[in-house]
KEKE-3310 file (N, C-alpha, C; in steps of 0.2 Angstrom, whole numbers, plus 5000, padded with zeros to 4 digits):
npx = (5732:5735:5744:5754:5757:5761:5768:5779:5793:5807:5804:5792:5787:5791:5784:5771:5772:5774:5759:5751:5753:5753:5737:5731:5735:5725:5715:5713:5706:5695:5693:5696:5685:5675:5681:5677:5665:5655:5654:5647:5648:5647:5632:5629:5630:5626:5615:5614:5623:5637:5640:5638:5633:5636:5648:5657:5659:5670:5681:5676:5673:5671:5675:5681:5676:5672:5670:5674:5670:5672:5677:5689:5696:5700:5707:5720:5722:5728:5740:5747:5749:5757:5767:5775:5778:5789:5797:5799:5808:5817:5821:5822:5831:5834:5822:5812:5813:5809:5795:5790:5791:5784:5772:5770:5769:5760:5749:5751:5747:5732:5729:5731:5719:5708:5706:5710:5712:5720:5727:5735:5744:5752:5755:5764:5775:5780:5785:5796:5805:5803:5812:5823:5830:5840:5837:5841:5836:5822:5816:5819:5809:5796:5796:5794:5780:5774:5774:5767:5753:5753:5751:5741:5731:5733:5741:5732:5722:5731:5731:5743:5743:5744:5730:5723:5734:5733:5721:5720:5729:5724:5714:5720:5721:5709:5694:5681:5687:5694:5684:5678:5687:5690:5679:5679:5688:5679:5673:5679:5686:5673:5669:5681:5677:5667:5675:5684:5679:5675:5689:5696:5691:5682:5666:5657:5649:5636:5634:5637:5647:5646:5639:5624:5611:5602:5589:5591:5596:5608:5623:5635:5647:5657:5676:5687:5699:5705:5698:5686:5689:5696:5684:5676:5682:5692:5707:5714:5709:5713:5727:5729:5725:5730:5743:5745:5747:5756:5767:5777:5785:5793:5800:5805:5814:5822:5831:5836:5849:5849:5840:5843:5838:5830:5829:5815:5809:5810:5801:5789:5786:5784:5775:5764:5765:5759:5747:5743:5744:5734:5724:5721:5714:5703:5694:5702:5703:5708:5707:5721:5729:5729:5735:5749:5751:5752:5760:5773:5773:5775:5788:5798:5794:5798:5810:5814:5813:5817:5828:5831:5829:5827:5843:5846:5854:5866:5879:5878:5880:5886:5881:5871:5855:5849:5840:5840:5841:5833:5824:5826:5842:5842:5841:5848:5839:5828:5812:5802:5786:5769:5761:5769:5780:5792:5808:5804:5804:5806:5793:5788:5776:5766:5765:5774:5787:5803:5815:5833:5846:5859)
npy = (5832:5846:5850:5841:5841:5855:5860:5856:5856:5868:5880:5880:5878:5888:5898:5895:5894:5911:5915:5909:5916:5930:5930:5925:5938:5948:5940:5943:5953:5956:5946:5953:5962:5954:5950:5962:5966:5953:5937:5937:5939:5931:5927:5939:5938:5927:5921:5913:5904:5894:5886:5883:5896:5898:5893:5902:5914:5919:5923:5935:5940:5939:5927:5926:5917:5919:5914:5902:5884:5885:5894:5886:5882:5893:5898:5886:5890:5901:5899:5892:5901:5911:5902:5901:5915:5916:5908:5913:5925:5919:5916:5927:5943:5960:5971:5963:5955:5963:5966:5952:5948:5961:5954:5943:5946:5954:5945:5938:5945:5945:5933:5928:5938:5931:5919:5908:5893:5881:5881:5894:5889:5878:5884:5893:5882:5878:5888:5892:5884:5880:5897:5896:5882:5871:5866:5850:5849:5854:5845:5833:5837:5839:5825:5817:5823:5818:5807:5802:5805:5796:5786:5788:5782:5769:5775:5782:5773:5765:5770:5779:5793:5807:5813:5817:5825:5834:5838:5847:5856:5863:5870:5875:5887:5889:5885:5881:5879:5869:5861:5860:5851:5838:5834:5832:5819:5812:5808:5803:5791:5782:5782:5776:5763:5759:5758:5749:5737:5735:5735:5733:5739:5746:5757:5762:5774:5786:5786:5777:5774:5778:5783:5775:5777:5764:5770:5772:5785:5794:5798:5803:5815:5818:5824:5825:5823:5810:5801:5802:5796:5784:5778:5776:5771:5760:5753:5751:5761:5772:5773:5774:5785:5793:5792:5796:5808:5810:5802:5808:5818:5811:5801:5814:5815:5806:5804:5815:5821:5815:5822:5834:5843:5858:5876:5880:5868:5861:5871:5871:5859:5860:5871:5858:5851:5857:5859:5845:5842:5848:5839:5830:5837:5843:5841:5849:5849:5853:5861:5867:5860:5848:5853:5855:5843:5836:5842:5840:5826:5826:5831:5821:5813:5819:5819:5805:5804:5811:5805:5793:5797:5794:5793:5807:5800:5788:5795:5803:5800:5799:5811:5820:5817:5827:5834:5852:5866:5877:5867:5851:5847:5846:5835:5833:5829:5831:5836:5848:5843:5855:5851:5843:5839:5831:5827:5821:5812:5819:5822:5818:5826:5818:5811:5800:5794:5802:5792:5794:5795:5785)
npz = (4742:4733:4743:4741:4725:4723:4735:4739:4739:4746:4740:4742:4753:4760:4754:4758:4771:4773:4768:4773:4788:4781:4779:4790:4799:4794:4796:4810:4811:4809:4819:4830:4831:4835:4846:4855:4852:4854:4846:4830:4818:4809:4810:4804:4792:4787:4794:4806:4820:4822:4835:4850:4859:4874:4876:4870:4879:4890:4903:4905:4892:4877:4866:4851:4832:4819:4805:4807:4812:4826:4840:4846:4834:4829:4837:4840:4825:4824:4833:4825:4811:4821:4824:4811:4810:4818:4812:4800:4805:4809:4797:4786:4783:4787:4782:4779:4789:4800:4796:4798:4812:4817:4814:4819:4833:4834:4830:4843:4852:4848:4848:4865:4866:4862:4870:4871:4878:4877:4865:4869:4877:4871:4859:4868:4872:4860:4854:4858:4855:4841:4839:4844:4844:4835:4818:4820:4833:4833:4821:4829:4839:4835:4825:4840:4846:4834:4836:4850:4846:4837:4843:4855:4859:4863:4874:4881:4885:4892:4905:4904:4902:4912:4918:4929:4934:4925:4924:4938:4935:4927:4935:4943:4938:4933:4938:4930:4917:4922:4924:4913:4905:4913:4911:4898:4899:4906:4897:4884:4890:4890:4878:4873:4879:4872:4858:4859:4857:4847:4839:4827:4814:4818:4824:4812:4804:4807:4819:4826:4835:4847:4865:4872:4883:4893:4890:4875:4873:4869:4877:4877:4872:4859:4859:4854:4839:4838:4846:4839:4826:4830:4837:4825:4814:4818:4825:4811:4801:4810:4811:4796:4794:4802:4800:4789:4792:4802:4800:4788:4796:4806:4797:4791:4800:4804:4793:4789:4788:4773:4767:4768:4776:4779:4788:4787:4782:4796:4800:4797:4800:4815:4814:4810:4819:4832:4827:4829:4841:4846:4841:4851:4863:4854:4840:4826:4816:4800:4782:4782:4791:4784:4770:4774:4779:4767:4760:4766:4764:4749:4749:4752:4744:4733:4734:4733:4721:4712:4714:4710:4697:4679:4667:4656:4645:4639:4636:4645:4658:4673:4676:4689:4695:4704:4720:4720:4727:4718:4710:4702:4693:4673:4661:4643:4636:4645:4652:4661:4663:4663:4674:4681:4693:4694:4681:4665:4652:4634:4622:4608:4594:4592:4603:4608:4614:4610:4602:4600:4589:4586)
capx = (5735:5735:5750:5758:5759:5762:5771:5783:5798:5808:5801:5783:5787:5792:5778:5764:5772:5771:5754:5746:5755:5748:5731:5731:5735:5722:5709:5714:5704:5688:5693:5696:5679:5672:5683:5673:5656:5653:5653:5639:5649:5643:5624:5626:5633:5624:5610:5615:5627:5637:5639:5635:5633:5638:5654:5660:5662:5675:5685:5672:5671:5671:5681:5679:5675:5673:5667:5675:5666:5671:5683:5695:5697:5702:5716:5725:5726:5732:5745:5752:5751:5763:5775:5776:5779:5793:5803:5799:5810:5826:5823:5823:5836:5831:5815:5802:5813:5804:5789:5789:5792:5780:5765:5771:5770:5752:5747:5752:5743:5727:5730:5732:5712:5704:5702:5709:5719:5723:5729:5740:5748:5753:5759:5770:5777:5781:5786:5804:5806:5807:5813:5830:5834:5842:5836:5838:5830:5815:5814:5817:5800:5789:5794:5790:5772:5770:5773:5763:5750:5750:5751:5740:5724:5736:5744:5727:5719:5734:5731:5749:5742:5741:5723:5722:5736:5731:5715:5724:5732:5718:5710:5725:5718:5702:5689:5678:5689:5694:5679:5677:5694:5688:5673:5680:5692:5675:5670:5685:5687:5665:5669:5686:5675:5665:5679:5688:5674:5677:5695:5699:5688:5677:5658:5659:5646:5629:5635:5637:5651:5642:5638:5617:5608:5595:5583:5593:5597:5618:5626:5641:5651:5666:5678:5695:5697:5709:5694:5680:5693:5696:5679:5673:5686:5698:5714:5716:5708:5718:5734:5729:5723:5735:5749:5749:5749:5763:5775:5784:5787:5796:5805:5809:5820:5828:5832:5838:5855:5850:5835:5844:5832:5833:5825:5810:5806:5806:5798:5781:5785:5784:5768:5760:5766:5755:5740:5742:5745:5727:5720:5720:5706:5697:5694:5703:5705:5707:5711:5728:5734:5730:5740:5754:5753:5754:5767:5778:5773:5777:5796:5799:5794:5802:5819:5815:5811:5822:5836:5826:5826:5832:5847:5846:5857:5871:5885:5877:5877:5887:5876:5866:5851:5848:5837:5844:5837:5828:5821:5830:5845:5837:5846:5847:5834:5822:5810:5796:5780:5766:5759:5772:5786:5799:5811:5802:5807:5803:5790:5784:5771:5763:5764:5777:5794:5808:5821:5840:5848:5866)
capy = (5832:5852:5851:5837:5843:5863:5865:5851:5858:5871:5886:5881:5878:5897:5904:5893:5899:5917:5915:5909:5922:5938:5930:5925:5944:5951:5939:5943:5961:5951:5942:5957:5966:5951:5951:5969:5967:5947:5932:5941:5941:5920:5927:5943:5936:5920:5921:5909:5905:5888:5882:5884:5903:5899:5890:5908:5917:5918:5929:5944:5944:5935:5922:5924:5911:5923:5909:5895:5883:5885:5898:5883:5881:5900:5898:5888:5892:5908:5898:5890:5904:5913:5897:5900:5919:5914:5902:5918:5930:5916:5914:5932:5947:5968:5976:5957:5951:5967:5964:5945:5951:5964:5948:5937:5948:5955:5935:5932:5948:5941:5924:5931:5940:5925:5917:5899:5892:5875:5886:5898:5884:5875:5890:5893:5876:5876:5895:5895:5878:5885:5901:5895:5877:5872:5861:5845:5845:5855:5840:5829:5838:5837:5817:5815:5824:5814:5797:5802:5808:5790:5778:5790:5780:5764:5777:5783:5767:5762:5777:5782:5802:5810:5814:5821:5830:5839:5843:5849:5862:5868:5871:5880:5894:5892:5880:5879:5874:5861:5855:5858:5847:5832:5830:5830:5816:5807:5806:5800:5784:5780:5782:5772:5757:5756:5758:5742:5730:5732:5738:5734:5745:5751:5755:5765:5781:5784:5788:5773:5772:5783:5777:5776:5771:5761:5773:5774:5792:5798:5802:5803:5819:5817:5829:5825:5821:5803:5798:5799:5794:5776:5774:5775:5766:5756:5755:5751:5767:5777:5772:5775:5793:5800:5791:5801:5817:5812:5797:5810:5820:5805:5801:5818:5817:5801:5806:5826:5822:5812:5825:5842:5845:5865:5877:5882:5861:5861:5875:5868:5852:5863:5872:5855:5848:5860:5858:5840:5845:5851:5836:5824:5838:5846:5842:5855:5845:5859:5862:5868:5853:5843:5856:5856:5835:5834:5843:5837:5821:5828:5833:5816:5808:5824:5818:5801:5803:5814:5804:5789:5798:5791:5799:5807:5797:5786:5798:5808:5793:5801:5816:5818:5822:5830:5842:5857:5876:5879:5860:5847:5847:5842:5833:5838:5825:5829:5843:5848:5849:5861:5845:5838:5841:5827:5826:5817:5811:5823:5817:5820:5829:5813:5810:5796:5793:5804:5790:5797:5790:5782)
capz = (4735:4732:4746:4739:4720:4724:4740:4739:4742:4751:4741:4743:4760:4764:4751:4762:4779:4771:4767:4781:4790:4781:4779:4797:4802:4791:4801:4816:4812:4813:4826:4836:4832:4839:4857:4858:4849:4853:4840:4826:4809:4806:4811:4801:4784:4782:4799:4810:4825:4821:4839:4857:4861:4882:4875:4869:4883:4890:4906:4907:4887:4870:4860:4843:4829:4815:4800:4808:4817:4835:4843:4848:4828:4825:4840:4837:4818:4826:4835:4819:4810:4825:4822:4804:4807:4821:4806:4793:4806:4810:4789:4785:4785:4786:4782:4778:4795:4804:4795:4799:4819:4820:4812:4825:4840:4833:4831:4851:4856:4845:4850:4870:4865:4859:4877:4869:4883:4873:4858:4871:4879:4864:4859:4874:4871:4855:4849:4860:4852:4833:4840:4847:4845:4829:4814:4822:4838:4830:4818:4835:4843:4830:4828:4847:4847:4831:4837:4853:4842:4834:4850:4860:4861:4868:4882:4887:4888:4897:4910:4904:4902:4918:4918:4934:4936:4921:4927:4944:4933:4924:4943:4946:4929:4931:4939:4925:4912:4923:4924:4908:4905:4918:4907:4891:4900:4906:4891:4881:4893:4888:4871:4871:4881:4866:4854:4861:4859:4837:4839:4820:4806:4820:4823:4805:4806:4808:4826:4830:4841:4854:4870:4875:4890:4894:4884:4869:4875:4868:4885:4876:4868:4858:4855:4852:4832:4839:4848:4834:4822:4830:4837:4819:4808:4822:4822:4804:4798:4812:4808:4791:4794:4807:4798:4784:4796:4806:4797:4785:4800:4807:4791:4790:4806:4803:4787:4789:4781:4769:4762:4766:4780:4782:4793:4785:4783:4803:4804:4796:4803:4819:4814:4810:4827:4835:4827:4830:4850:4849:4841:4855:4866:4851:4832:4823:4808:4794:4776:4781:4793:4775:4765:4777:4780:4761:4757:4770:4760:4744:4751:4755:4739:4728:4735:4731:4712:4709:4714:4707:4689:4673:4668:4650:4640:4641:4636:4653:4664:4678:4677:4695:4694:4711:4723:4722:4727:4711:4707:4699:4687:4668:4658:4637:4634:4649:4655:4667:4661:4667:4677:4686:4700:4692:4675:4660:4646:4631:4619:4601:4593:4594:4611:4608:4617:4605:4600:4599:4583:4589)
cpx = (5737:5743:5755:5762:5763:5766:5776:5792:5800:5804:5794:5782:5787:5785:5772:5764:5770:5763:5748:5748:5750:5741:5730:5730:5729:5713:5710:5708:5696:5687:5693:5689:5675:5674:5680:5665:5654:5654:5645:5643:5646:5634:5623:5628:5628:5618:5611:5622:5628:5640:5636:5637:5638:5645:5660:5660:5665:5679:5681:5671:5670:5676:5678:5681:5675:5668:5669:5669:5666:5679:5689:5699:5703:5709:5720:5727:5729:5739:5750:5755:5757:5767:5779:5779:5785:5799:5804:5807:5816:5825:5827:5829:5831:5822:5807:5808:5809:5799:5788:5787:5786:5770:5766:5770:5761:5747:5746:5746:5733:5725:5727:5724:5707:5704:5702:5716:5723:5729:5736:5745:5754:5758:5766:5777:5782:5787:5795:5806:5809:5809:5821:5831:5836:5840:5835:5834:5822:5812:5814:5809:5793:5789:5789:5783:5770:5769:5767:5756:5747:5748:5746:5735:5725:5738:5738:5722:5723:5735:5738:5748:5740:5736:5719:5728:5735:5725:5717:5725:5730:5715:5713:5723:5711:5696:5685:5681:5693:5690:5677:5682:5692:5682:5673:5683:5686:5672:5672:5686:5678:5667:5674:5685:5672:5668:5680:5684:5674:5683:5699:5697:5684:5671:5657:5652:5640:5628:5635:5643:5650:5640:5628:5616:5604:5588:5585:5594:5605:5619:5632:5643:5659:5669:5684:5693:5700:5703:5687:5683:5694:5689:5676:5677:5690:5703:5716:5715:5709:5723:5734:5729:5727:5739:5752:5748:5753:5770:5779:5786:5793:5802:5808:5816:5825:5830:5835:5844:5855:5846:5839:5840:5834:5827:5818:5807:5804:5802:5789:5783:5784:5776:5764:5758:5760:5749:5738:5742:5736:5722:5718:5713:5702:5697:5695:5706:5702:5710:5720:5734:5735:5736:5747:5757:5757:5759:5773:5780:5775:5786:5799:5798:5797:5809:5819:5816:5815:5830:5836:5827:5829:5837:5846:5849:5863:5879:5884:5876:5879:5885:5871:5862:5846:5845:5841:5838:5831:5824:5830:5834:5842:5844:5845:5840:5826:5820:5806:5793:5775:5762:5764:5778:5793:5801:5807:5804:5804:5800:5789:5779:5764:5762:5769:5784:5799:5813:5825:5844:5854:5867)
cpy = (5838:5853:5846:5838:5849:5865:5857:5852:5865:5878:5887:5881:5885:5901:5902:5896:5907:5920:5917:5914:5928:5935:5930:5932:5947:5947:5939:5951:5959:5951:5947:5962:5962:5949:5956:5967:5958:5943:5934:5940:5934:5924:5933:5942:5929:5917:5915:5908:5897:5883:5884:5890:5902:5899:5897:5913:5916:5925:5937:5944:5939:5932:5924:5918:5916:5917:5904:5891:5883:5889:5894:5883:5889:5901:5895:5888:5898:5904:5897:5895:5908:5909:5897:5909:5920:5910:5908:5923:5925:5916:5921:5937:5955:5966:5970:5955:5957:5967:5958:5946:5954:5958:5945:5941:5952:5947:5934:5938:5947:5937:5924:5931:5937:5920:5910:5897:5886:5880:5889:5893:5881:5880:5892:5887:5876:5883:5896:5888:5880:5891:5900:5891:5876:5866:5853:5843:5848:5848:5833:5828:5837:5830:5815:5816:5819:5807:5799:5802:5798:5785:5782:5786:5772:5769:5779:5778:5764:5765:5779:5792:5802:5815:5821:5827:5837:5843:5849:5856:5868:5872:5876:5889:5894:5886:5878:5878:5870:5856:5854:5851:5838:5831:5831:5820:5810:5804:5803:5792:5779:5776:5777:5765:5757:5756:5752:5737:5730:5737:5737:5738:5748:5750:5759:5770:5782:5785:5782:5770:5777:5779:5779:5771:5768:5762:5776:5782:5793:5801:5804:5809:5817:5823:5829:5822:5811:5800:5795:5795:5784:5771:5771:5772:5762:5758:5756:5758:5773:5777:5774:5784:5797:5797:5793:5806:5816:5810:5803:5814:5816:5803:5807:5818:5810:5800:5812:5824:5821:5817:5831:5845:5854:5869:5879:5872:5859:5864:5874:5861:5855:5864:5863:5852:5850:5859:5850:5839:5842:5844:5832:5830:5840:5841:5847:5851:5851:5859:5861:5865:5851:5845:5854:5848:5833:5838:5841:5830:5821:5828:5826:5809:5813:5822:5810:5799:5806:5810:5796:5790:5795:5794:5800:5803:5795:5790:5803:5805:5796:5807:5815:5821:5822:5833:5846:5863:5877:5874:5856:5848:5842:5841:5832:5836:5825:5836:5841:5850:5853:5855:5842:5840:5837:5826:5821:5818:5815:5820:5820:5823:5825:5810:5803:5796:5795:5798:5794:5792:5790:5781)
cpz = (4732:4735:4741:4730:4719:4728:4743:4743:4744:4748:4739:4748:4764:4759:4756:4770:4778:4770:4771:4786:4791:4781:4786:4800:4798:4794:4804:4816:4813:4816:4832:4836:4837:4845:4857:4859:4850:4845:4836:4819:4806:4804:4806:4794:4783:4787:4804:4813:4824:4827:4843:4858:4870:4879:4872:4873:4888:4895:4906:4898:4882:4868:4854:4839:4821:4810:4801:4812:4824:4835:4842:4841:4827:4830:4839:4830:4820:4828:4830:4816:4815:4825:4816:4803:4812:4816:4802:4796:4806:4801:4784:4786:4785:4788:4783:4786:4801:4804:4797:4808:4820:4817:4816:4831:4840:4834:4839:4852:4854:4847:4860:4872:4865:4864:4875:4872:4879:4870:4863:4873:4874:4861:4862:4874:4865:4851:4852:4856:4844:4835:4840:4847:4837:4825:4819:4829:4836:4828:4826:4841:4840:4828:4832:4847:4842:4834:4843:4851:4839:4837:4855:4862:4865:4874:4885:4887:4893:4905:4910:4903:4910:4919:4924:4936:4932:4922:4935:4941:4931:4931:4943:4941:4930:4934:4933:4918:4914:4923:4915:4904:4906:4913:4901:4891:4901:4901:4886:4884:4889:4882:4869:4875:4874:4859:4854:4859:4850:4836:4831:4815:4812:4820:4815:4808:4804:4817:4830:4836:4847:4859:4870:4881:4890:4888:4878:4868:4875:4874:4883:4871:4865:4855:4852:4844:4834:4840:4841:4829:4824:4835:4828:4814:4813:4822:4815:4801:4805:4810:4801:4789:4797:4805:4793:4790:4798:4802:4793:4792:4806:4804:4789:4793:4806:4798:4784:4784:4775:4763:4762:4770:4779:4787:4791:4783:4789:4804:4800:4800:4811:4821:4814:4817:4832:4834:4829:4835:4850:4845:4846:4861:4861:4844:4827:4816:4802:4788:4776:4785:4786:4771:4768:4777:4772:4758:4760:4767:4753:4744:4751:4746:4734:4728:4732:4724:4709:4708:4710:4697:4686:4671:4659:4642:4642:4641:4641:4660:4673:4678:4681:4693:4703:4715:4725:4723:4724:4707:4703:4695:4682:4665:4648:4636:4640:4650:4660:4665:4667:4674:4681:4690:4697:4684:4675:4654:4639:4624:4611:4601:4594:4599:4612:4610:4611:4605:4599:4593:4587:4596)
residu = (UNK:UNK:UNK:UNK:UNK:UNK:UNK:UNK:UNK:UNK:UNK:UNK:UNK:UNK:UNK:UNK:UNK:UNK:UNK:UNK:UNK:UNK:UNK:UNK:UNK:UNK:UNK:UNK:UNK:UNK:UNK:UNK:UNK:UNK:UNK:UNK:UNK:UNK:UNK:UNK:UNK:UNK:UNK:UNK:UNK:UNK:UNK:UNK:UNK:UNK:UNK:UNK:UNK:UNK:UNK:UNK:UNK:UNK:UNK:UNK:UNK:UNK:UNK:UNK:UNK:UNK:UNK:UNK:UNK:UNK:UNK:UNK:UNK:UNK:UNK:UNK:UNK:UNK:UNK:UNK:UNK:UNK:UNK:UNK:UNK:UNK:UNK:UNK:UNK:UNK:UNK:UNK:UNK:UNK:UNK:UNK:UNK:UNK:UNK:UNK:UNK:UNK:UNK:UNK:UNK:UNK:UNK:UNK:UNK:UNK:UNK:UNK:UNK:UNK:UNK:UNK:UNK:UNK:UNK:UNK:UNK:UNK:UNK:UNK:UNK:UNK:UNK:UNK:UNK:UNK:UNK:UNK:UNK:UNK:UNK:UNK:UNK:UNK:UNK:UNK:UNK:UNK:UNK:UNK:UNK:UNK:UNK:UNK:UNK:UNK:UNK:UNK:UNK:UNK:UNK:UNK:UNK:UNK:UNK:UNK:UNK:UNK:UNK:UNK:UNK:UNK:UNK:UNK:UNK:UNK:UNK:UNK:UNK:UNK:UNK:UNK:UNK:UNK:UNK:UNK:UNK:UNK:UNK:UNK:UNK:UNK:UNK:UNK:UNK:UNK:UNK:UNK:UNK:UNK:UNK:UNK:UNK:UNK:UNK:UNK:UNK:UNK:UNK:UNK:UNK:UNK:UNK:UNK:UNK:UNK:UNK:UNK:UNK:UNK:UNK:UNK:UNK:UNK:UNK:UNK:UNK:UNK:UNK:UNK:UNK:UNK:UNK:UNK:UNK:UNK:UNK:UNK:UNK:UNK:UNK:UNK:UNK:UNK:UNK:UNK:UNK:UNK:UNK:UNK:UNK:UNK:UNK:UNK:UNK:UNK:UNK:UNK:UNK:UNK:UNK:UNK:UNK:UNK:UNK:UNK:UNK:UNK:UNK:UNK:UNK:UNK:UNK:UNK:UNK:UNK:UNK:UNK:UNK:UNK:UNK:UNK:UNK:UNK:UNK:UNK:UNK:UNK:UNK:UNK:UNK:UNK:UNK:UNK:UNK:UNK:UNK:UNK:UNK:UNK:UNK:UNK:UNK:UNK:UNK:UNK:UNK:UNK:UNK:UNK:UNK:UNK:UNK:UNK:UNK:UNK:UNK:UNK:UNK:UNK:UNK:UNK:UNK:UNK:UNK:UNK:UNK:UNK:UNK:UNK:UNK:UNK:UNK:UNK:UNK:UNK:UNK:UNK:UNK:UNK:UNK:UNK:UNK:UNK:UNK:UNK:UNK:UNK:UNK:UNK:UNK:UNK:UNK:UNK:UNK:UNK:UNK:UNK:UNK:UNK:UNK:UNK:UNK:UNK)
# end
């Protein structure tokens, strides 16, 4: 809702990439006591360690988590944030495009420290992609993953993901985060046998779409957010949930011309894409997917309302009322109050709809 009222259009879009950015760089200084000094700043601000200790080390050293709940989380919001500071430098000219540059090149070497293969990967993928292709195929990439994103629990029930080759690859980096890999994957087919058997709303929560055996003993891990998501609601309540996170990203791209797509719109629609990569192994479902889904969503119905509006008066009929740069053209009879994103009509002291005599 925050995204959708606030960061609607193109100069919420560039303040929200700006943000995340420098906050990003500013937690990476955490982040980095903690590649030295281990994961301690959770335990020593508020006395406890909020997952599994083995699961942070990592290559002879530490991942860091800093306040989040797990490393994987804190990469790749490092990775977005590097895709939001890759859109800032193609957006940028001079001295904030050297600034922009030198956040995004501290971000990969952060990113790099933090021992989160997913996250780098994703990264690698995606960063030449906003770097160098232009408006439409960005909005073309970010589409693809979303649709993937939405049909994926029909592809890997279908054995259309390549499972194995995938773990193959991981082998090829590292034995143990293959295996770690192979047994997220064993674990995702369990879970997607007991999905299928109440494929409409789900087993709903309470844990109940977990698997037990015999002795009522969870044999079963979920990690991916897709998987818990349609054991627990079904289809109905996935389509629902990852329909707002990807569909305007969709409608953005079959609709570029018609909204004015520009490059700071791909270039969140980029960021999001990414984090939506990393839903399918982890649950990094965060604050600022939300902000970033709902504004996307916002964009998409700001163009519609506006162009939707009423127009001031009959002697202003062919007066457009337009998205432009700076918000909508107003018409004599309309403003924007503190409350809302679209022309309204302008009222009395009484709260009553001003009549025009003649």
């Amino acid at each position: 809702l925050l995204g959708r009222i606030f960061l609607s259009d193109d100069v919420g879009f560039k303040r929200f990439l700006v943000i995340v950015l420098l906050s990003s760089v500013i937690y990476t200084l955490p982040a980095m006591y903690e590649v030295r000094m281990s994961p301690q700043i959770n335990r020593m601000v508020y006395g406890f360690f909020p997952h599994s200790w083995v699961q942070h080390i990592r290559g002879g050293g530490f991942r860091p988590l800093v306040f989040l709940d797990h490393g994987l989380l804190l990469g790749i919001h490092f990775t977005c944030a590097l895709i939001a500071g890759v859109i800032l430098v193609r957006l940028e000219q001079g001295g904030r495009r050297l600034l922009y540059g030198f956040c995004a090149v501290w971000l990969f070497l952060a990113l790099i420290l933090s021992k989160t293969l997913g996250a780098f990967l994703i990264a690698l993928t995606i960063i030449p992609i906003a770097l160098l292709m232009p408006v439409r195929l960005q909005l073309m990439a970010a589409a693809g993953i979303a649709l993937i994103m939405l049909s994926y629990p029909i592809l890997r029930g279908s054995d259309m993901v390549p499972t194995e080759a995938l773990t193959e690859m991981a082998a090829g980096i590292d034995e143990r985060r293959a295996a770690s890999l192979q047994y997220r994957f064993d674990n995702e087919d369990l879970l997607l046998g007991k999905a299928n058997e109440r494929p409409a709303f789900g087993w709903g929560w309470w844990t109940r779409a977990r698997v037990y055996n015999e002795f009522g003993v969870d044999i079963s891990v979920p990690d991916g957010a897709w998987i818990v998501t349609i054991g627990e609601r079904g289809w109905v309540g996935y389509i629902g949930y990852f329909g707002f996170l990807t569909l305007p990203m969709v409608l953005l791209f079959l609709r570029r011309k018609r909204y004015e797509v520009g490059l700071v719109t791909a270039g969140l629609c980029m960021a999001t894409a990414a984090n939506l990569l990393d839903l399918l192994p982890n649950a990094s479902l965060s604050p600022v997917l939300m902000l970033s889904a709902g504004a996307l969503l916002g964009r998409l119905e700001l163009v519609r309302e506006t162009a939707q509006a009423p127009e001031a008066s009959s002697s202003d009929a062919d007066a457009p009322v337009a998205l432009q740069p700076d918000g909508p053209v107003l018409g004599p009879d309309m403003e924007l109050t503190r409350y809302s994103r679209f022309p309204v009509r302008k009222r009395t002291s009484d709260g009553r709809q001003r009549q025009e005599s003649g």
